[in-house]
C-alpha positions as CSV (number, residue, x, y, z in Angstrom):
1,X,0.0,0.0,0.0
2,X,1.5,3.3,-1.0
3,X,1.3,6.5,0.9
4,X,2.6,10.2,0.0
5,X,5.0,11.6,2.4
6,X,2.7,14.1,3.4
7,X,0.8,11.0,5.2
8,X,4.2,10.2,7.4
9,X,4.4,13.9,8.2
10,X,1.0,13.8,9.1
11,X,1.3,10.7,11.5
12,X,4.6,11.6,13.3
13,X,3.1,15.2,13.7
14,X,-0.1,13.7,15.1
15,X,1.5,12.3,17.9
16,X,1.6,9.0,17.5
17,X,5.4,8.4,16.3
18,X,5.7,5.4,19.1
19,X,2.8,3.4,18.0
20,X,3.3,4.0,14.1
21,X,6.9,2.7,14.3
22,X,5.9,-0.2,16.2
23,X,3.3,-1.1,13.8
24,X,4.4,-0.2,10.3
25,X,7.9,-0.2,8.8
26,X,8.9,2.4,6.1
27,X,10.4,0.9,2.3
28,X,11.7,2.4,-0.5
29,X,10.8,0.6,-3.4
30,X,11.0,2.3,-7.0
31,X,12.1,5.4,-6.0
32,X,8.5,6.0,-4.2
33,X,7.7,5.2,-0.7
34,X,6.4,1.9,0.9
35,X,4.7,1.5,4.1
36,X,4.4,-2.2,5.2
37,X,2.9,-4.0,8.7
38,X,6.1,-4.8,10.5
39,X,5.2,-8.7,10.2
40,X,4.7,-8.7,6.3
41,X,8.3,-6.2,5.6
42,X,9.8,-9.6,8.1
43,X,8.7,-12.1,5.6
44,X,10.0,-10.1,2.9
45,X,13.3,-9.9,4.4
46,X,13.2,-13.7,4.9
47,X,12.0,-14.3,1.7
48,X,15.1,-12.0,-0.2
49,X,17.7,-13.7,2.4
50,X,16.0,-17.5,0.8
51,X,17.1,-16.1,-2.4
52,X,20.4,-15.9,-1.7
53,X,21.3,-18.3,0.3
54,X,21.0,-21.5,-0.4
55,X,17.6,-23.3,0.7
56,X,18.1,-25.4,4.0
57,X,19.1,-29.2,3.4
58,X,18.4,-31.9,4.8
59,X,20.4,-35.0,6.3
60,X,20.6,-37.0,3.2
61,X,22.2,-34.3,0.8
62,X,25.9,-32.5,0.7
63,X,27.1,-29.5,-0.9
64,X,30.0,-29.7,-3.4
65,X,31.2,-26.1,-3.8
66,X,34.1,-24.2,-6.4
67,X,35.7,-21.0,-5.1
68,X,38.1,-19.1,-7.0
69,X,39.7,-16.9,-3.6
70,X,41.6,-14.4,-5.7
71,X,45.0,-14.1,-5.4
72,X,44.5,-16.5,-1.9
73,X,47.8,-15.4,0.5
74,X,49.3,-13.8,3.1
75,X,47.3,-10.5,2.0
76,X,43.8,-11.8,2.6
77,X,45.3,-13.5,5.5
78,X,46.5,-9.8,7.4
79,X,42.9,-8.9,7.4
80,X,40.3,-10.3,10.1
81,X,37.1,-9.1,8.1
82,X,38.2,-10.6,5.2
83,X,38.9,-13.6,6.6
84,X,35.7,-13.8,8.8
85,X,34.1,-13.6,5.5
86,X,35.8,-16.6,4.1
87,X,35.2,-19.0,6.6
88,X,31.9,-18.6,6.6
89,X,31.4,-18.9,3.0
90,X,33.2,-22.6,3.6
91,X,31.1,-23.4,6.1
92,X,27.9,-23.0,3.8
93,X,29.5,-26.3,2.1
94,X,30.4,-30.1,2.6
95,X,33.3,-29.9,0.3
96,X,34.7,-26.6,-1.6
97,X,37.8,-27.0,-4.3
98,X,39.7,-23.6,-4.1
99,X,41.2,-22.2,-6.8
100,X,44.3,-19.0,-7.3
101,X,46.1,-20.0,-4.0
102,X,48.9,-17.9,-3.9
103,X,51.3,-17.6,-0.9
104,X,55.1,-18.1,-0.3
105,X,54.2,-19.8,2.9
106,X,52.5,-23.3,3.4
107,X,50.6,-21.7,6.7
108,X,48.1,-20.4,4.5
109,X,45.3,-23.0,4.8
110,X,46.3,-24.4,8.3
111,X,46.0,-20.9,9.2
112,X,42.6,-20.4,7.4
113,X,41.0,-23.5,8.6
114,X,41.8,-23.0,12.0
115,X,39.7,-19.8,11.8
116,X,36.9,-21.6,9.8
117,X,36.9,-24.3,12.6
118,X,37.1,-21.5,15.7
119,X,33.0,-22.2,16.0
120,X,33.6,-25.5,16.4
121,X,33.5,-26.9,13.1
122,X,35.4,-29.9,11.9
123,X,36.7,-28.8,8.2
124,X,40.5,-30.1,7.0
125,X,42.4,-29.8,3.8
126,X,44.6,-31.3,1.1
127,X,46.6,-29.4,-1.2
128,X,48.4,-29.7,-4.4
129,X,51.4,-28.6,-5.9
130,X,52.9,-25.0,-6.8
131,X,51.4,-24.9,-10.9
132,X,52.1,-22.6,-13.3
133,X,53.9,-21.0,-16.5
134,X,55.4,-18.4,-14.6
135,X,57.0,-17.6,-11.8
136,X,53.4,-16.5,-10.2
137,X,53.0,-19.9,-9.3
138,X,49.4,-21.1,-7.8
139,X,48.1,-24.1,-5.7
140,X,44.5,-26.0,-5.8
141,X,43.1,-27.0,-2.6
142,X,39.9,-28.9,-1.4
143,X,38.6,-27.9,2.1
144,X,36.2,-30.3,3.5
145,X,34.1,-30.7,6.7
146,X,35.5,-34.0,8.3
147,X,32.0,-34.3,9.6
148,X,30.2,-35.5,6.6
149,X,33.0,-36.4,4.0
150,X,36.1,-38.1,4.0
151,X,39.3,-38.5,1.5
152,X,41.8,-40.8,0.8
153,X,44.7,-38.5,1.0
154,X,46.7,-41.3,-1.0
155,X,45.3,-40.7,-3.8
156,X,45.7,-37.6,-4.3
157,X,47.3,-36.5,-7.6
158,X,48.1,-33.9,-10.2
159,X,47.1,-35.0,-13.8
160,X,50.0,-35.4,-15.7
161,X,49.8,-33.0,-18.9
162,X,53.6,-34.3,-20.9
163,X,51.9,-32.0,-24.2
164,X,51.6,-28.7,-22.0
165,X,48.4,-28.3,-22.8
166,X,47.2,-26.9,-19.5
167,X,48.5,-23.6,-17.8
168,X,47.7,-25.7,-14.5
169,X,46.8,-28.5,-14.3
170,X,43.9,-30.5,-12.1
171,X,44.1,-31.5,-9.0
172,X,42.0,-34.9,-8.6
173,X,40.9,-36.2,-5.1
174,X,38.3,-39.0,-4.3
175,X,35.7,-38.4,-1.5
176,X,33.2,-40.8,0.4
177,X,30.4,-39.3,1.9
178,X,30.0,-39.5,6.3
179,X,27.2,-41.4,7.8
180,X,25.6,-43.9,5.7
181,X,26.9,-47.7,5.6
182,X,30.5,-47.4,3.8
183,X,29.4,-49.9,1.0
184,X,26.3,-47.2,0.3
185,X,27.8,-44.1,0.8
186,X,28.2,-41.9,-2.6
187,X,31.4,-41.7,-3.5
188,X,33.0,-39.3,-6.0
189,X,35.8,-38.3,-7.9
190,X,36.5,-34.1,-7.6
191,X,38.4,-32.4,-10.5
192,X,39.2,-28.8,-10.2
193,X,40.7,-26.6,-12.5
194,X,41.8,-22.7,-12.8
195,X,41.8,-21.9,-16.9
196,X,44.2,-19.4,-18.7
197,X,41.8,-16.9,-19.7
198,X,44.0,-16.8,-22.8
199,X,43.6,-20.4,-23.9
200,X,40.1,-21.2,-23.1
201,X,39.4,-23.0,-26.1
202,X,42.6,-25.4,-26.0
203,X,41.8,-26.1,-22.4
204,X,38.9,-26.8,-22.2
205,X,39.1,-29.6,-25.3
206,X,42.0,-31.0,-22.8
207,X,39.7,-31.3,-20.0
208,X,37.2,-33.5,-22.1
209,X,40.5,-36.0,-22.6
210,X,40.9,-35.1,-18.9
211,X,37.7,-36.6,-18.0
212,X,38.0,-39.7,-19.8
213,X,41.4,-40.2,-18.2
214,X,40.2,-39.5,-14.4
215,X,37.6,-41.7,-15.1
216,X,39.8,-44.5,-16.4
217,X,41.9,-44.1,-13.9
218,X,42.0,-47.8,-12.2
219,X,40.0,-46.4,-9.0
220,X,36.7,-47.8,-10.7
221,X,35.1,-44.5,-9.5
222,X,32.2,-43.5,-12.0
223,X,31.4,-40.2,-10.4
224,X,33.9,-37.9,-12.1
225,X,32.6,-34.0,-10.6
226,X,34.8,-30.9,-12.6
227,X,34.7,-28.0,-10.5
228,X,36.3,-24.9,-11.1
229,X,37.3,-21.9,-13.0
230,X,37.2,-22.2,-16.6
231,X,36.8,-18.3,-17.7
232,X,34.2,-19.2,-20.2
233,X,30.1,-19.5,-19.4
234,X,28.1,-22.3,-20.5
235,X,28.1,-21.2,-24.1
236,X,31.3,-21.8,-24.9
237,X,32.5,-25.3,-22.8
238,X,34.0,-26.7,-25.8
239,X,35.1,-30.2,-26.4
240,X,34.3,-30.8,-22.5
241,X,30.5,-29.6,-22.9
242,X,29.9,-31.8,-26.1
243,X,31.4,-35.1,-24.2
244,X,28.0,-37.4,-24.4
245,X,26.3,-37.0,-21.6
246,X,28.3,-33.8,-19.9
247,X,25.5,-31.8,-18.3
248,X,26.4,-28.8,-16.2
249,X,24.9,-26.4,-13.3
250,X,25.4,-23.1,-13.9
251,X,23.7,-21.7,-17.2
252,X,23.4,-17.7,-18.2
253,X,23.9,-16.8,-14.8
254,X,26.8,-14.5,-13.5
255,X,29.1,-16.1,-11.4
256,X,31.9,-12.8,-10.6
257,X,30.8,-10.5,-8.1
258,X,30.2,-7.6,-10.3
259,X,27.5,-10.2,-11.8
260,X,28.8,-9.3,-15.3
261,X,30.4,-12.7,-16.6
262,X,30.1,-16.3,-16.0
263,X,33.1,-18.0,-15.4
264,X,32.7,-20.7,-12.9
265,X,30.7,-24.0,-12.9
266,X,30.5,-28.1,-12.2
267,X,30.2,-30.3,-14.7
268,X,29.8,-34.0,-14.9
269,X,27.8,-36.8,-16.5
270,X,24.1,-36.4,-15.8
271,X,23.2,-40.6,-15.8
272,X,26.0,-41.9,-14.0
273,X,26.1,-38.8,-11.4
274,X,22.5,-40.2,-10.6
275,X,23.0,-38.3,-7.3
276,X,22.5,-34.9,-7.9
277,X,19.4,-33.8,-6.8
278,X,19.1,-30.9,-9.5
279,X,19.7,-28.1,-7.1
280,X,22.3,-26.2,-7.2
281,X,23.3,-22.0,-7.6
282,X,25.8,-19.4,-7.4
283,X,26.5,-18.3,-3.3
284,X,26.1,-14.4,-3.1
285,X,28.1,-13.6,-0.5
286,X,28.1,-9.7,-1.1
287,X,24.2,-9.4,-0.4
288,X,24.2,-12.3,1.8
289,X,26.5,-10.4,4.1
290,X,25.7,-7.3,3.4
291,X,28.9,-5.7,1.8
292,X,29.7,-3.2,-0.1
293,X,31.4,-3.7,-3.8
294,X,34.5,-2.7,-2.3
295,X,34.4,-4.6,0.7
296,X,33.4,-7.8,-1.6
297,X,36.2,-7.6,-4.2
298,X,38.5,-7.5,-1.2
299,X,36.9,-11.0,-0.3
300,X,36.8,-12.3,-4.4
301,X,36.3,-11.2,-7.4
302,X,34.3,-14.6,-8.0
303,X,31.5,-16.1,-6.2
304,X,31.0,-19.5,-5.3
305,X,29.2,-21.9,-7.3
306,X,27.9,-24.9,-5.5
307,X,25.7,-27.9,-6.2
308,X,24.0,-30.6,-4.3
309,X,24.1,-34.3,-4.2
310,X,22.5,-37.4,-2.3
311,X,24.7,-38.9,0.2
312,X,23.4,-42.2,-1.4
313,X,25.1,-44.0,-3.6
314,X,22.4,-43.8,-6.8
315,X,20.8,-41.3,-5.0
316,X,18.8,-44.0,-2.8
317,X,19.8,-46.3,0.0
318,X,20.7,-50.0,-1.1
319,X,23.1,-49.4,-3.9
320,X,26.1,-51.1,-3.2
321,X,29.0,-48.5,-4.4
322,X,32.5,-49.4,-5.9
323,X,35.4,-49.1,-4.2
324,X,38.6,-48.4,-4.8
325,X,42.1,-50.5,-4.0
326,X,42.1,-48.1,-0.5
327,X,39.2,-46.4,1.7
328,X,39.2,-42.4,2.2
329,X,40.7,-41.8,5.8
């Protein structure tokens, strides 16, 4: 219901500024002036915060997550704001591969998942190697919550790229899900990637050979989830996003946090990953937290993408799922 200014004025000067504060609650909205009951400007609040955050969950699901953390190092690390910010991004999420980790030190994830665990969380790490063309040198990571997900840190591994094809390339880790009976918990394979901006189009051909080859890779692990950076939206995957039966999350949607471009997404095969549940959505953190675009691009100049999968193997209980030589630790 709209009312003229003239009506506030006329209220406030009326005496009762008390009561109409207590009942109503003033909007702008369009340039004009809203006046909503108190209860119905709550829900719309609520409603706006649903939006962007991601819906609750429930028991039976996880959240795999890709974060490019720009230029990830002892920078970001110096500031406490920036950092609170981080760690509670992670914490939205079961498992979150971390792209554009760049630090002289090794302290920089024991450091940032000490602060992610100060509210008594359980989230660890593995990390891969120094990658890169250059001497700006950069590291993937996944960051998981020990709680619902484990890894088998021995296999771990960089994929081998003899042809240079790759600026960096992928850091593989396999995953079993927390909770359900070991035989019936999902498991997965997690491939993330950071793109050279300037050779999209050879990379991302690579990474459909990379798939094949992760998939093929003796751990009899059918579940094969890319997850990363790959400067390029859903338009222009390549020889990856015409692999048979490649589906992916993220379509026409902006994933930096100026929401201008879509660079991020997960990819993997739509009938054998049986266990996604179709929900999935770019995390933003800038209106979820309230930030300003400055105080945001000091967090990332990407948002999180995440997506959601059954902690079932199949997506239902009762499937009996394959395991490799070794069981995640």
């Amino acid at each position: 219901m709209r009312k003229p200014a003239a009506f506030i004025l006329a209220a406030i000067v009326a005496g009762g500024v008390w009561f109409f504060f207590q009942k109503f609650q003033i909007q702008s909205v369009g340039g004009g002036i809203q006046i909503l009951p108190r209860e119905a400007a709550g829900q719309a609040q609520a409603t706006m915060a649903a939006d962007v955050a991601p819906a609750a969950r429930t028991g039976d699901t996880i959240r795999i997550a890709t974060f490019n953390i720009q230029v990830f190092g002892e920078s970001k690390l110096s500031k406490p704001e920036v950092m609170d910010i981080l760690a509670r991004i992670v914490r939205q999420f079961d498992v979150v591969a971390v792209q554009e980790i760049r630090a002289r030190s090794q302290d920089i994830l024991p450091q940032f998942v000490e602060v992610i665990n100060s509210t008594g969380r359980q989230y660890d790490y593995v990390v891969g190697p120094r990658l890169g063309r250059t001497t700006s040198k950069e590291q993937y990571a996944f960051i998981f919550d020990r709680a619902s997900i484990e890894v088998d840190r021995n296999q771990l591994y960089t994929v081998e790229d003899p042809n240079d094809l790759l600026h960096r390339e992928p850091l593989v880790g396999w995953f079993r899900v927390r909770g359900p009976p070991s035989d019936q918990a999902f498991t997965f394979t997690l491939v993330t990637i950071h793109t050279d901006p300037d050779e999209t189009v050879q990379e991302l051909d690579a990474l459909a050979a990379v798939y094949t080859i992760v998939r093929d890779d003796g751990r009899q692990e059918d579940d094969v989830i890319i997850a990363g950076d790959l400067n390029v939206d859903d338009r222009h995957l390549g020889q990856l996003g015409q692999s048979p039966g490649i589906t992916w999350t993220i379509s026409a949607t902006p994933t930096n946090t100026h929401g201008s471009a879509q660079y991020d997404n997960i990819l993997f095969h739509e009938q054998t990953t049986s266990e996604f549940t179709g929900r999935a959505g770019v995390y933003d953190f800038m209106r979820q937290y309230n930030l300003t675009m400055e105080q945001a691009l000091e967090v990332s100049d990407h948002l999180p993408v995440w997506a959601e999968f059954s902690v079932y193997e199949g997506g239902k209980l009762g499937r009996i799922a394959k395991q490799p030589a070794e069981a995640p630790r």
